[in-house]
VMD Tcl script that draws the C-alpha trace (Angstrom):
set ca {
  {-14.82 -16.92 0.16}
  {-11.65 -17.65 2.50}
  {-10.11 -15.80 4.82}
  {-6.95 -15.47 2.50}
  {-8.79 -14.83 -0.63}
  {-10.78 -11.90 0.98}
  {-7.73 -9.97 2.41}
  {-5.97 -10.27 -0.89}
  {-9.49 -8.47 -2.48}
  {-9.54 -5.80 0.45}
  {-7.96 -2.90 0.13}
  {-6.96 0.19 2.45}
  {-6.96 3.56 2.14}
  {-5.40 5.84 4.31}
  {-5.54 9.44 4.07}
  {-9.42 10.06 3.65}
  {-10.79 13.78 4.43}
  {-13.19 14.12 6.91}
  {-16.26 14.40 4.45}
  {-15.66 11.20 3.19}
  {-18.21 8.40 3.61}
  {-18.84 5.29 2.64}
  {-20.71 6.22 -0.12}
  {-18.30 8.45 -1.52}
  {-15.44 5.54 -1.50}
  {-18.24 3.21 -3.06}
  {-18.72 5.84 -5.97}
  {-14.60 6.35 -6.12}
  {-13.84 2.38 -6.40}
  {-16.82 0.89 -8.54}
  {-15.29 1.68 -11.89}
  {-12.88 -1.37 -10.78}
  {-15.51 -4.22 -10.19}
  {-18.19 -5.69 -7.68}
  {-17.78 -4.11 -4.52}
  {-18.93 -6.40 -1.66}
  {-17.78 -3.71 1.66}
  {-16.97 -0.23 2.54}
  {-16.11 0.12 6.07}
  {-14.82 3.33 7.53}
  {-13.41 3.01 11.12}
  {-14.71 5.42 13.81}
  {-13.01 6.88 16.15}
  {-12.29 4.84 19.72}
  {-13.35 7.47 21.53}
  {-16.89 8.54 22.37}
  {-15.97 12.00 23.05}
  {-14.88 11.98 19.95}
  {-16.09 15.21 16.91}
  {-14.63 13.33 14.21}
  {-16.58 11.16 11.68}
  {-13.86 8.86 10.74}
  {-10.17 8.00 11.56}
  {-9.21 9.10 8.59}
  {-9.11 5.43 6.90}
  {-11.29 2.88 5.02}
  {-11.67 -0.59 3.38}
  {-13.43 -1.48 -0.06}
  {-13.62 -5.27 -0.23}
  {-13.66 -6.54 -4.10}
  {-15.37 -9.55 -5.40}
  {-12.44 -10.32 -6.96}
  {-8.72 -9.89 -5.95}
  {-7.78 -8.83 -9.23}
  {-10.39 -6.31 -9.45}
  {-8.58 -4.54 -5.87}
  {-4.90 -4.60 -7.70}
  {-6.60 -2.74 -10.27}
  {-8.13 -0.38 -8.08}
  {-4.49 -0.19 -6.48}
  {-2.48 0.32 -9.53}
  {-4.88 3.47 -10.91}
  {-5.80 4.76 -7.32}
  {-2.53 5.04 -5.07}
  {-1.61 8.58 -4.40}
  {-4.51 9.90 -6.27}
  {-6.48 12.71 -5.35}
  {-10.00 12.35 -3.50}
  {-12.04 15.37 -1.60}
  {-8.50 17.36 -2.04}
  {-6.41 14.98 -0.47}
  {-3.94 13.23 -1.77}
  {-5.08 9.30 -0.33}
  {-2.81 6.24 -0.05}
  {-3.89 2.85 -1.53}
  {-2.72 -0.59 -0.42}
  {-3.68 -3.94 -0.28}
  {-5.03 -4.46 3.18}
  {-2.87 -6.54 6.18}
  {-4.46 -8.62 8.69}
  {-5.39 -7.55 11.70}
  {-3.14 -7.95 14.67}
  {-4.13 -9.43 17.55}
  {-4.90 -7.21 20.91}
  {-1.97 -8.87 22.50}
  {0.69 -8.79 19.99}
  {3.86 -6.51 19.57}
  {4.38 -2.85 20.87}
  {0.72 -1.60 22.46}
  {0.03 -4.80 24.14}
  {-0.59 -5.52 27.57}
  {1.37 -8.89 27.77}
  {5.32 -8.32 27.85}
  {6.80 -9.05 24.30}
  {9.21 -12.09 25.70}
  {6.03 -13.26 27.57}
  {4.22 -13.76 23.73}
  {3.81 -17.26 22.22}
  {5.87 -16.56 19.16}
  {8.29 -14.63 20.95}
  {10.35 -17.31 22.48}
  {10.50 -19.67 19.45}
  {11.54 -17.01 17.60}
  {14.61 -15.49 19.85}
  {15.20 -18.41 21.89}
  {19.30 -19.21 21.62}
  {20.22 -22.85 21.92}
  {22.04 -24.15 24.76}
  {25.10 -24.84 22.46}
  {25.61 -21.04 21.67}
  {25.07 -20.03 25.24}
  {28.17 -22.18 26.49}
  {29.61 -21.12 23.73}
  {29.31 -17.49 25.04}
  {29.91 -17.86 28.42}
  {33.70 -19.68 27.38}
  {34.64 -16.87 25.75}
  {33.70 -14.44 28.44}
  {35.38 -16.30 30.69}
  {38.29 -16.82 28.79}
  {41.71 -14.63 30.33}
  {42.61 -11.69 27.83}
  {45.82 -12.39 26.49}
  {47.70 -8.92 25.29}
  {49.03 -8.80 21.82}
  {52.65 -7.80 21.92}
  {52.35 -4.31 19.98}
  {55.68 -4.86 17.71}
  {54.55 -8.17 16.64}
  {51.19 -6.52 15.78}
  {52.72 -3.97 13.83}
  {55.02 -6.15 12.06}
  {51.47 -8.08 10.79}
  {50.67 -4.99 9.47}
  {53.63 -4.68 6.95}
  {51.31 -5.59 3.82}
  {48.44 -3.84 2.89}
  {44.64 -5.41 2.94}
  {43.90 -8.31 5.24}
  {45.89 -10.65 6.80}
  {47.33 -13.92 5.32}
  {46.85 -17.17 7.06}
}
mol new
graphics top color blue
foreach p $ca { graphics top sphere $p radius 0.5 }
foreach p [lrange $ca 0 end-1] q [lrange $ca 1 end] { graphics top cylinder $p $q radius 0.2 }
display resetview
């Protein structure tokens, strides 16, 4: 299976109470085909007295079998807690966007992406430098003699 076929057959779900395990989200998504993974992230730290972070994945066989399991579970009720179901979205790298150690205009993407071509910056830097001329207020005002906006 693909890389891009098995994200769109993984689902997440977010909101999971603490008694929840993997065999409890196996028993709650089988009704909606072949299950092929449950994983339940644990907490980063060590230290930690929590089971879970309070989120899973249940990877389908088939993608249409996780829409399914989308469509009848979101905002359903498991261990009384109302859970959140939603396809799942790749994982970001360690070094992309906000939480990264790497500054954001430092990023390979980044530049591409926000870079401005030399043409607008001249562009720019004309008008700044270019004197303020004040408006003569009666001639203003005399533009302003029909309503809406201004004929040319």
């Amino acid at each position: 299976m693909s890389e891009a076929s098995r994200l769109k057959a993984t689902i997440y779900i977010g909101g999971l109470d603490h008694a929840v395990t993997e065999k409890t989200l196996t028993e709650a998504f089988i009704p909606f085909g072949e299950i092929t993974n449950v994983t339940i992230p644990k907490p980063e730290l060590p230290s930690s007295l929590e089971p879970h972070r309070g989120f899973g994945y249940v990877e389908f066989e088939a993608s249409s079998d996780a829409k399914e399991a989308i469509d009848n579970m979101d905002q359903s009720e498991l261990f009384g807690r109302v859970i959140k179901v939603a396809a799942a979205k790749p994982q970001k790298e360690s070094n992309e966007g906000l939480g990264s150690r790497i500054a954001v205009w430092e990023q390979q993407g980044w530049l591409e992406k926000h870079a401005v071509s030399e043409e607008d910056r001249l562009a720019a830097q004309q008008e700044k430098n270019r004197p303020l001329q004040p408006e003569d207020s009666i001639e203003t005002l005399e533009k302003l003699d029909v309503a809406g906006p201004a004929q040319v």
